[in-house]
N, C-alpha and C positions, 0 to 999 in steps of 0.2 A: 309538955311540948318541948321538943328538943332545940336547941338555939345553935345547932349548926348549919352551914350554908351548906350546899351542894358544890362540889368543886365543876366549873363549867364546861371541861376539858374531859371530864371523868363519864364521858356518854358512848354507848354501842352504837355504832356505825349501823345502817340499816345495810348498807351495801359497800363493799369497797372491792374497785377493780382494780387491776396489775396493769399497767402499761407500762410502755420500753419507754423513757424522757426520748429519746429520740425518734420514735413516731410520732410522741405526742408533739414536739416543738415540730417538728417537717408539716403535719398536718394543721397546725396553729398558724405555721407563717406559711404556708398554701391558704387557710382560709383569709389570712391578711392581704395578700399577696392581690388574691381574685379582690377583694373589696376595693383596694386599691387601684385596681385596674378597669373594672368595670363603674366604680360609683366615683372617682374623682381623678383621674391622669389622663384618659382616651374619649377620644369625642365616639359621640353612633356615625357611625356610616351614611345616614340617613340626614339628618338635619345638621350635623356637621358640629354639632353641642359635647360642652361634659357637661355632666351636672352641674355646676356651678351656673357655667352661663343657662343654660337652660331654666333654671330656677331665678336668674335674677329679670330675666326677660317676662316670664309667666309672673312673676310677680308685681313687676310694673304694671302687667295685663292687668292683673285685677284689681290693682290699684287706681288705674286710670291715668296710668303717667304714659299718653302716647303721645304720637309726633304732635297730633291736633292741640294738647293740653297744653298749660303751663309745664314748668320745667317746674321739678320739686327737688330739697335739700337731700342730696346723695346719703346722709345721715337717715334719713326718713326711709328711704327705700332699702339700704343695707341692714335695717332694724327689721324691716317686716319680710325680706329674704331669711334675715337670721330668723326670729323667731316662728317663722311659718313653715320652713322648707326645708333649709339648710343648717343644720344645728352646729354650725364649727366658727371658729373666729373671724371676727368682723373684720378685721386686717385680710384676710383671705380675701373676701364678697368684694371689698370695694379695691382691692388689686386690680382682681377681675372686671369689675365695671368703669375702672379708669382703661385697662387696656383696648374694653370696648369700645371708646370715645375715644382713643387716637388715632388718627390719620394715618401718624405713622406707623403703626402698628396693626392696623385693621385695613383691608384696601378696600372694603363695602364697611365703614364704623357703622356699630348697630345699635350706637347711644348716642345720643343729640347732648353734648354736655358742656355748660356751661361756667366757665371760672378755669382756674390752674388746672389741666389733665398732663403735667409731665411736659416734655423735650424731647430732640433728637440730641441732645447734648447731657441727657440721664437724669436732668430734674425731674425729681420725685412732684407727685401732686400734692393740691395742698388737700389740708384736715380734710373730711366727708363734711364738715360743719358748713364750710366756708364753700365747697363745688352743689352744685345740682346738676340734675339729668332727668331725661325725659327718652322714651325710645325714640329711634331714628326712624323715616318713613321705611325704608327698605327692610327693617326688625321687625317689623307687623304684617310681612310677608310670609316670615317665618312661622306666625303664630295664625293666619290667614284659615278661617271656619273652622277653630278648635275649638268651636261648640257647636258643633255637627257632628260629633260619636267619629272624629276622623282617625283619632289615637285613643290606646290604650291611659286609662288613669290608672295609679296607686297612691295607697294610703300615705301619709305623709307620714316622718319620723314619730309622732306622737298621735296619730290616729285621730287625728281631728280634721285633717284634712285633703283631699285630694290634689296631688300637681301629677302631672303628664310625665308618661315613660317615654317619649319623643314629640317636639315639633312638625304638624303637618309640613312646613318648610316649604314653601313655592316657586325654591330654588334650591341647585348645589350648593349647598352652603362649606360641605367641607370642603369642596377644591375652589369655590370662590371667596375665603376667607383665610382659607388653611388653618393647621394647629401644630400646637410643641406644646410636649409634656414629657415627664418621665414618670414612670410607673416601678413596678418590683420588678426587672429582669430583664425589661425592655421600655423603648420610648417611641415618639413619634414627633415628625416633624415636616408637615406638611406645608407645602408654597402657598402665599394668596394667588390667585388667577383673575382675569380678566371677566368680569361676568358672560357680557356677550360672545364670548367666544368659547366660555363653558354649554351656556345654554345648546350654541348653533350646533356643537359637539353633541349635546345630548337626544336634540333634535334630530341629527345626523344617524344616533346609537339606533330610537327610533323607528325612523324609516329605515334602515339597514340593518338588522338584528344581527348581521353578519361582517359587521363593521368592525377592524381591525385599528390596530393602536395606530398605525399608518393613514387612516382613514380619518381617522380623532383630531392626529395633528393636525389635517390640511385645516381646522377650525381652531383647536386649541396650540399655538403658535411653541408657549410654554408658558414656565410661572411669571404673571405678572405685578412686581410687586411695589407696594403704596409708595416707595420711596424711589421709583424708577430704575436709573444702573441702568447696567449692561450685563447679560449673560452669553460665555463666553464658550463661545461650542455647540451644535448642537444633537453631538452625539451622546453628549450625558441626560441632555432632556427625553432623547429616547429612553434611552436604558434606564431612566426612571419611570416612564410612561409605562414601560414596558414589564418590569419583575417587580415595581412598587419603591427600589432604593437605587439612587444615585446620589453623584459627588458635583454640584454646579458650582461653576466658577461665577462668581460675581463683581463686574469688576466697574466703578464710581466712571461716574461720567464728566469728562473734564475734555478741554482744548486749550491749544496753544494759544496766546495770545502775542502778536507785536508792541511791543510798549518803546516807551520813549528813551532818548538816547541810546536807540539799539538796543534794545536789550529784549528781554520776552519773561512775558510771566506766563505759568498755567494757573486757569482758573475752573475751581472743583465745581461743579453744579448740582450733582445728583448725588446722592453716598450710597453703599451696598443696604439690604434689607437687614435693619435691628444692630447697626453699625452706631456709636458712640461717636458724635460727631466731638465733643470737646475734647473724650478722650483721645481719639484721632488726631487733631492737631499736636494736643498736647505732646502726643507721643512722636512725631515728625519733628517738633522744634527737638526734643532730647538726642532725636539722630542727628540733625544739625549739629548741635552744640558738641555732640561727641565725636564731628569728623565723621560719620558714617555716612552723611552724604553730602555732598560738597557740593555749591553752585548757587546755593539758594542764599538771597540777600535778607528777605524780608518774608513773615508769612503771617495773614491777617484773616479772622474770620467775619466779613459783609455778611453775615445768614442775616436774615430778617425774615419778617410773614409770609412775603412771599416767597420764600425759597431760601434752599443752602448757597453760600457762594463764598469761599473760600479760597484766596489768592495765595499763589506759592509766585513769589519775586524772584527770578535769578538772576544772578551776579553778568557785570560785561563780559561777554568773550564764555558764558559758562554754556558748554555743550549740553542745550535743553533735555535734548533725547536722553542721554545720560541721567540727569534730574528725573524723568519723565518713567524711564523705568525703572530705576529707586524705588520711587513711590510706587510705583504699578507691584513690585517685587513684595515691601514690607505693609505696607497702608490701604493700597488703593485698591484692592483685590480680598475678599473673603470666599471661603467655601461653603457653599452650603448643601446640606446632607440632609439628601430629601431620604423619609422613610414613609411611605404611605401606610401608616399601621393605626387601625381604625376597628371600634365595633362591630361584629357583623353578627346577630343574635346573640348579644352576649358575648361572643368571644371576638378574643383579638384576631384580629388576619390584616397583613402583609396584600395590599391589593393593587393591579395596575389600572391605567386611566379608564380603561375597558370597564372592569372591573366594580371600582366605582360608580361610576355612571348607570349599570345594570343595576348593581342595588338601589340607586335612587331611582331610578326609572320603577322599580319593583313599587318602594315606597310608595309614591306617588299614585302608584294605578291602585296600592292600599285605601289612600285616601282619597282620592277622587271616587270610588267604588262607596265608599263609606259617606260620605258626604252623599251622593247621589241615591243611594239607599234613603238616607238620613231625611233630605229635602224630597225624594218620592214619600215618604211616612207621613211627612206634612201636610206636602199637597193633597195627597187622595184623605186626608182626615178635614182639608178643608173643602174638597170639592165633596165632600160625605153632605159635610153643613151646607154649602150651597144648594146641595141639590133638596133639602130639607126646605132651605130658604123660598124656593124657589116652588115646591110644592104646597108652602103654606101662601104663596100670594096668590096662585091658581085657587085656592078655595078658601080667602080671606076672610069672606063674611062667614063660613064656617063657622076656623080657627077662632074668628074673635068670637063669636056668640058662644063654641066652645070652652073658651078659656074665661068669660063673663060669668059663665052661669058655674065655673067649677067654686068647691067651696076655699081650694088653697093650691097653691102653687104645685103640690105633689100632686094630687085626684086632677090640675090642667094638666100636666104630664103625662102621668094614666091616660087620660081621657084623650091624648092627642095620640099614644102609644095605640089604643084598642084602635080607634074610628080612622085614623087614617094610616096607622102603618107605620109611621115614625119610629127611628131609633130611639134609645136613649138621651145620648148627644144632641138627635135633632131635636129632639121635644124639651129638653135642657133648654138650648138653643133658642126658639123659638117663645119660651116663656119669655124670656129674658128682653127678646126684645123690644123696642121703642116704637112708637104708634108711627113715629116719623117716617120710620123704615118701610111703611108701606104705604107709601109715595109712587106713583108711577117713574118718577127719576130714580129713585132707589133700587126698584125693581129692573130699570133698565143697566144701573152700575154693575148690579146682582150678576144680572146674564154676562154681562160683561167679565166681569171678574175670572167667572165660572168659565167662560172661553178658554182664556186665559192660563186659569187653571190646567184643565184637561190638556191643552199646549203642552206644556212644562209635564205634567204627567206622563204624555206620550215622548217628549223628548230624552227625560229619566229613564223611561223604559229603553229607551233605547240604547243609550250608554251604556248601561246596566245590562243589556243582551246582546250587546257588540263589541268584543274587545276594540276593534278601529275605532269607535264611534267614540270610547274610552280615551284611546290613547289620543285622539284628535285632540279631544278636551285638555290632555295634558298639555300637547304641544300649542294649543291657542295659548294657555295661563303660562306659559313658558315665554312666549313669543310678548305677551301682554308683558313680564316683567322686565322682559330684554327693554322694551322699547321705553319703558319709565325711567331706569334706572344703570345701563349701559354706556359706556363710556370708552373713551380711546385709551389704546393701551400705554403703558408706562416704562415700561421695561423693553428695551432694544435688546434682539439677538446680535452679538456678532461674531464673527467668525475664527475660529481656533487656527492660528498658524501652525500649530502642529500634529495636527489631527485629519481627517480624511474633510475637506471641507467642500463646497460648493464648484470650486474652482478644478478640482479633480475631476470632475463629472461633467464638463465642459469639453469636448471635442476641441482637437487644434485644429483649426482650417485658417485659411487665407478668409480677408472678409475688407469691402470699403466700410469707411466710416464718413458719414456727410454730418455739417453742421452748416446751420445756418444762422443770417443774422441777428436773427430774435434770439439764440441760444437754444434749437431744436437740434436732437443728435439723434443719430442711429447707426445701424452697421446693419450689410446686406453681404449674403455670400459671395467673393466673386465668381462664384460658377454660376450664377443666375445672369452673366454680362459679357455674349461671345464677342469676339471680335469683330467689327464691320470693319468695312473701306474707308481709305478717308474721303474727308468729303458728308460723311453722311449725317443726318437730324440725331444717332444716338435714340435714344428710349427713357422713356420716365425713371428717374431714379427716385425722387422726391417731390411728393404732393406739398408744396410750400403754399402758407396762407398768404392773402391780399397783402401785400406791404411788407411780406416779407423777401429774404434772398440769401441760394444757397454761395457761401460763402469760403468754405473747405471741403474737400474732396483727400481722401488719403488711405493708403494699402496698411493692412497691418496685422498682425496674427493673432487670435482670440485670446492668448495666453503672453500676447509681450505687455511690458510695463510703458506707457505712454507718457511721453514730458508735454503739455499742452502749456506753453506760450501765448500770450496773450496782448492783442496791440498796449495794455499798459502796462508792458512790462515784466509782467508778473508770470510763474513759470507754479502750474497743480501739475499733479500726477495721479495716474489711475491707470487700474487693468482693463485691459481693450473689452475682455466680457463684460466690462459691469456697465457696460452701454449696451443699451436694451437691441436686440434683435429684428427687428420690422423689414416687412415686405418692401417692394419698392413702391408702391404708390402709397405708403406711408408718413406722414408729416416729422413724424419722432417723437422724441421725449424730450422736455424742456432739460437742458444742459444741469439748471440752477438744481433740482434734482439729485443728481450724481458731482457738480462742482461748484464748488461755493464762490459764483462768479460775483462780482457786483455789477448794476444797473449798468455802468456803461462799459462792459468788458467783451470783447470778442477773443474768440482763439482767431489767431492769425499763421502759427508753424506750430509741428508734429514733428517730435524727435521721438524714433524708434529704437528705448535701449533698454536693457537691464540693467546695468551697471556700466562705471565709465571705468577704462584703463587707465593707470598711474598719469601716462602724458597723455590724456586727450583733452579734449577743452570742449567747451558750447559757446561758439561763433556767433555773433548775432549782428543782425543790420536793422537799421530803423530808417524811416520814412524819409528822413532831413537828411538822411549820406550819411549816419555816424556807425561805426562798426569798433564790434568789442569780443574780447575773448577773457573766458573766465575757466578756470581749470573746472574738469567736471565732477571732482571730487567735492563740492560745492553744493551738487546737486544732488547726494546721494539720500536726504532727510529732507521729503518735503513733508509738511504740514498736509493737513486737510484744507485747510484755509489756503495755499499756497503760500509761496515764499519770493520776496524780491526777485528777479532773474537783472533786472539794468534799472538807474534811474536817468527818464528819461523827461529832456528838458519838454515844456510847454509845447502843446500842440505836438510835437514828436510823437510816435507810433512803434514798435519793432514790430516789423514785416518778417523777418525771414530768418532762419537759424539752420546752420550747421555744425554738426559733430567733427574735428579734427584733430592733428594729430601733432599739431607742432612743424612742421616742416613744409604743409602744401603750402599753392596759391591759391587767393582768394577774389574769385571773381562776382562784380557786383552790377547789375542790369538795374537800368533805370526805365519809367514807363515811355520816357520818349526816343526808346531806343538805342540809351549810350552804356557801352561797359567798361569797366575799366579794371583789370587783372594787376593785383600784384602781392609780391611774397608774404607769406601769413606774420614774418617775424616783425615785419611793419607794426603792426598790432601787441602794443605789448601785454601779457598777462595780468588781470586789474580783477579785483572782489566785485560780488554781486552788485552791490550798491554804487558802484559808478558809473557812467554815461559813455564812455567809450571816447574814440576821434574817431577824426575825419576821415571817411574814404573817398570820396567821391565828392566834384565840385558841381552842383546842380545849375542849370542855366534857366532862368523863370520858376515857370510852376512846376517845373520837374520834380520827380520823387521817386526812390527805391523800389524797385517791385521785386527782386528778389537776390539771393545769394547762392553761388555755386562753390565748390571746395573743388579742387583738382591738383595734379602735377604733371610735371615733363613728361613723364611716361605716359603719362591719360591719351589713350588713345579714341575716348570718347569725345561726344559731339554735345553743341550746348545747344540744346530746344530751347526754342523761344517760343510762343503762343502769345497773340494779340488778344484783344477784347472781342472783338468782330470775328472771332475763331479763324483766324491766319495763324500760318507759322512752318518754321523753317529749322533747317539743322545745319550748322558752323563747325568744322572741328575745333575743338577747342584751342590745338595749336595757331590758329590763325589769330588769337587773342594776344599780345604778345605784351611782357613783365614791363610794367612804368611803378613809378614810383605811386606811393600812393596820396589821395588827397588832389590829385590829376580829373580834367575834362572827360576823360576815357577816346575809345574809339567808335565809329558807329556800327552799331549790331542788327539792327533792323528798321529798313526806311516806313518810318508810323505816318500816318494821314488819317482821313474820314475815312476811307475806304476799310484800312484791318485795324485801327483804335490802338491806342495806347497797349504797348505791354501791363499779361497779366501776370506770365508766372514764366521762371528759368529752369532749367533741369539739365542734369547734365546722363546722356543715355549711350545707349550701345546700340548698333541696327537689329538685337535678337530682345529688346525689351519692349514692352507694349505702353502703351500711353493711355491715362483713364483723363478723359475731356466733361465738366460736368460744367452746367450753365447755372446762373442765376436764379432761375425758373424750375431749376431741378430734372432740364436731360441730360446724361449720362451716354458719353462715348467709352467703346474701349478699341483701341485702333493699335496697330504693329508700326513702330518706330520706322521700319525700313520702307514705310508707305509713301511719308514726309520725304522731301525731297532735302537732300546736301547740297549745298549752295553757299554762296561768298557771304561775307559780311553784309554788305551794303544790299541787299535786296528788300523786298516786301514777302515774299516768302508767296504761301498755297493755300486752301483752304484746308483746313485739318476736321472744323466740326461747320458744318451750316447752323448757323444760329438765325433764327426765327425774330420778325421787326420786336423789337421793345426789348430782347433778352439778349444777354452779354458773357462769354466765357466770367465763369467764377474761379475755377481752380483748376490745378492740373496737378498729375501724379505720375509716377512711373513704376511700372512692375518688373523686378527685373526679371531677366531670363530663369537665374534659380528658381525663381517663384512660379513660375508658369509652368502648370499638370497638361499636356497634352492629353490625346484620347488614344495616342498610340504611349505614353505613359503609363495613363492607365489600365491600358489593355496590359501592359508588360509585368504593372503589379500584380493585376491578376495571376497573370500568366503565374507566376513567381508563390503567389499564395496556395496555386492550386498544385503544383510542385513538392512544396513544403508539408502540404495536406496526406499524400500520393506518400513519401517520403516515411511521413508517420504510421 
């Protein structure tokens, strides 16, 4: 016997092929590439899962950890995901099942979990030892009669066991959770969305097979996500909607705040989605410290349970707005890069909202089909036994004599099989059962049942041979999860200053806007409001409720910037559009809405500007005589909240405000008919926050009703209008300069008869007058209608006011603003020229 070994190396090959290494690696990292992409980085289309989650969810299934259970050590469940399903490292599994359990990071969490799950400040969670979890109720929707044959199984990693190639899913889950992954060559990164407004979208898809991404949005708004913000534009939410990849601006929800000794802080309340709140700070105090943004005194983070809240302090005198967009520029703003790139049979595809929604709608009529096959198989194998059941009571004493005399349970089988006809199953069936069971109560449950049955059988068929009857079902289980589990959205659209927005799409027209006391607004075209005579009752402008009364009346253009003044002083701004549109016998929209007034605030004056020139100022009078001017550079940065405009002593009011230029005079009307004109330089120039002096010395109860601006050259006349709807025209020169802080002169003899003055104006005989009462009718009257007359009169009637109801406001339109009908006929004319022309 020879003692030597065989060299182990020294063997013929049975076969050896030639490949290029470089086919062989292209095709090696293709078959990586595809594993990568399909088994762990992209969610299906369909239930909105990667494997991972999908295996940690089916496995809680079978473990029993749902909403209804106890909650079990997250250690326990990431053990029996790893070893049954998922064969890669336990670090991975419970990444995954901590991201499911955060709020902030899931906007539907689809893990009920208890203990440390992380921060919006980057705290990690604690050990799998130390958390448990249990599914969420809305995660058992996802898995809702997946043992009903509704999806496909396959084998698990080791052949031992079967998990699901998809979730029946009872909802969008990828566009109402969203996802981010990266894969070999490409990634995804998909928004969370609002449920209800996915669903109504899909419901919408639906009923309209021909529904357009246009059609989608009127439901789906955009991404709505766990951590609120703001999304900023929304023409990238189209164009994401639309080709499946866009760029969203997301920008942290904050306001100005007035704080103490003058000063203002802003405070952050919302941060962007998947934004590092500690790191955020952190990184704002470094720009402090290095002079990169200057103003800011103090910055503190208040977050607690209930919410982010994060104060940025600025310095006295420091130009907020400045601070304000700082932040907005480096911090307060992220992009987010939507890519809708999702399984669609295995492969990747690039889908738009449409898109989407089709595949799951497909899905779903997958499993509702399969389930309703599933539960027909059921039933007709239990109405088979009933009707067995059911046979054997009609000839009882038979059966039982039959199955008495057999020698063994197989030969009563037999014997039920020959003699009466019986299936298999039935005569199974039938041995089986209890002497109890043939009870005349039992016998009547029987039939009962059996109804029942047949029911449901025929309603199966019917599903199952009517695509409608199908798709109904979908849309009720749709409707069913909206109304459990549906909530209010989180994320505020708003609008891109630099972009085609809202405001483009808005026709300019001339338009009144009424307000009343309760804080009801609206704006009506002025061509809905011809001209009458004076004299006359005017027409409904505004349906005011019981106790209420309208209160302002004012011209203005759907695209000017509005200064609304307020009797405490205080001065909001807004575009005349973004006050709602309503018919005339419309009550309006509460003010609080569109301006963040408080409980006791009225608008009282309407300054019409865009911007103030270098010298002009904002003029203002209050109730008690005191009159102030503040340069109107002052007023170029208002807040949402508004901003100081005067402080104004106790019980004081500002009534009235003019735009001026430094040089007129400033005339000021009292309600008991006194005026008193004098040069604006009287008034010296003072900052928002002071109270002004004196104009005007009041004799009793007297008090300011309004403020007129003019000079020597005015060759205009001062309207006057009582309560009682009197009223008269003065030229202004008949007003003559005193000094100011003077009795005045008298301007209109007031009694019972035409009431106190309401309102002053200063017009020309081509501008028209809009008269609006209390009660809400509406005059529009020609200035040269009103009669020209001395000071000291009582004037004419201008509007018949009706017993109980009292002039509220008054306005004037000037001549520029007024479209006649031979205007418009001339535009035509002119358009049809132009037409002719080309």
């Amino acid at each position: 016997m020879s003692s030597e070994v065989p060299d182990p190396t020294d063997v013929e090959a049975r076969a050896v092929e030639n490949v290029r290494i470089e086919d062989e690696m292209e095709q090696s990292y293709i078959d990586y590439a595809m594993s990568v992409i399909a088994g762990r980085a992209l969610p299906d289309v369909r239930d909105g899962l990667k494997p991972v989650h999908r295996r940690i969810l089916y496995a809680m299934y079978e473990m029993g950890v749902t909403s209804g259970s106890s909650h079990r050590k997250s250690s326990s469940i990431v053990g029996e995901t790893m070893g049954d399903y998922h064969p890669h490292g336990d670090s991975a599994i419970y990444d995954t099942l901590v991201r499911m359990a955060q709020d902030f990071s899931m906007r539907y969490p689809l893990v009920d979990g208890q203990g440390n799950f992380g921060s919006m400040d980057g705290d990690p969670a604690a050990a799998p030892r130390y958390t448990e979890a249990r599914m969420s109720p809305i995660s058992e929707e996802l898995l809702s009669d997946i043992d009903k044959d509704t999806v496909d199984f396959s084998a698990n990693y080791d052949d031992r066991l079967q998990e699901p190639d998809v979730l029946p899913a009872a909802f969008p889950n990828l566009l109402v959770n969203g996802s981010s992954g990266i894969a070999v060559g490409m990634s995804t990164n998909i928004p969370p969305h609002n449920l209800g407004e996915v669903i109504d979208a899909t419901i919408e898809l639906i009923d309209n097979p021909e529904a357009t991404v246009e059609d989608l949005m009127e439901h789906v708004k955009g991404p709505d996500f766990p951590t609120g913000a703001n999304i900023v534009g929304r023409d990238a939410i189209y164009s994401a909607y639309k080709t499946g990849r866009g760029r969203l601006r997301v920008r942290a929800e904050f306001e100005v705040e007035e704080w103490k000794n003058d000063r203002e802080r802003i405070v952050i309340t919302e941060l962007p989605y998947q934004a590092n709140k500690a790191r955020m700070v952190e990184r704002i105090a470094e720009d402090v410290n290095e002079g990169e943004i200057e103003g800011i005194s103090d910055l503190r983070d208040e977050s607690d349970r209930d919410g982010v809240r994060i104060v940025v302090e600025c310095k006295r005198g420091a130009n907020v707005e400045v601070v304000k967009n700082k932040l907005l520029e480096n911090h307060l703003e992220k992009t987010f890069g939507v890519i809708n790139l999702a399984l669609v049979d295995g492969q990747p595809q690039v889908l738009s909202l449409r898109e989407t929604l089709e595949e799951y709608v497909a899905h779903r009529r997958e499993v509702v089909r399969r389930r309703s096959e599933y539960d027909l198989a059921e039933a007709e194998d239990r109405a088979h036994i009933l009707e067995g059941r059911l046979r054997a009571l009609e000839n009882v004493d038979d059966v039982v004599e039959l199955i008495q005399n057999s020698e063994d349970r197989s030969a009563a089988k037999d014997g039920l099989q020959s003699t009466f006809d019986f299936s298999s199953d039935q005569a199974d069936h039938i041995v089986r059962m209890q002497l109890g069971s043939l009870t005349s109560m039992e016998a009547a449950e029987i039939e009962d049942e059996y109804e029942d049955v047949t029911a449901e059988i025929e309603r199966l068929t019917e599903i199952l041979e009517s695509e409608q009857e199908l798709l109904s079902v979908i849309k009720d289980e749709l409707r069913a999860v909206r109304d459990e589990y549906a909530d209010d959205r989180r994320t505020s659209i708003v609008e891109d200053q630099g972009t085609v927005t809202h405001e483009d799409l808005i026709p300019e027209e001339e338009v009144f806007v009424v307000m009343t006391e309760d804080d009801y607004v609206k704006r009506m075209p002025i061509d809905g409001f011809d001209p009458q005579g004076r004299g006359g009752k005017g027409i409904i402008g505004a349906d005011v409720k019981e106790d209420d009364r309208v209160t302002t009346v004012f011209r203005a253009n759907t695209h000017d910037y509005l200064l609304c003044f307020t009797n405490r002083g205080k001065v909001y701004q807004l575009k005349t559009y973004e006050i709602p549109e309503m018919g005339r016998t419309a009550r309006g929209k509460s003010a609080v809405n569109i301006l963040d007034l408080e409980a006791d605030e009225d608008i009282t004056a309407i300054v019409d500007t865009d911007a103030f020139g270098d010298d002009e100022y904002v003029t203002m009078a209050t109730r008690n005589g005191y009159v102030k001017r503040t340069a109107g550079e002052e007023f170029d940065n208002i807040r949402s909240t508004g901003i100081i405009a005067a402080d104004l002593e106790e019980g004081d009011e500002l009534v009235d405000v003019e735009v001026t230029d430094g040089s007129q005079d400033l005339v000021v009307a009292t309600e008991g008919g006194m005026t008193i004109r004098f040069d604006e330089d009287e008034v010296r120039a003072m900052g928002r926050n002071a109270r002004g002096v004196n104009g005007i010395k009041l004799e009793g109860d007297d008090a300011v009703a309004g403020l007129v601006a003019t000079d020597e050259a005015d060759e205009r006349a001062l309207l006057t209008v009582t309560r009682n709807g009197y009223g008269k025209r003065t030229q202004l020169s008949e007003y003559r300069t005193q000094s100011r802080y003077g009795k005045g002169l008298i301007d209109i003899k007031t009694g019972r008869r035409n009431g106190p003055v309401t309102a002053v104006k200063a017009v020309s005989p081509t501008d028209q007058a809009v008269v609006m009462s209390e009660r809400g009718q509406i005059m529009r009257t020609r200035i040269d209608e009103i009669s020209t007359v001395g000071r000291n009169t009582m004037g004419v009637i201008v509007m018949e006011v009706q017993s109980g109801d009292a002039v509220a406001s008054v306005d004037v339109i000037p001549e520029s603003s007024i479209t006649t009908d031979e205007d418009e006929a001339n535009v035509d004319e002119t358009v049809e020229s132009e037409d002719d022309s080309q």
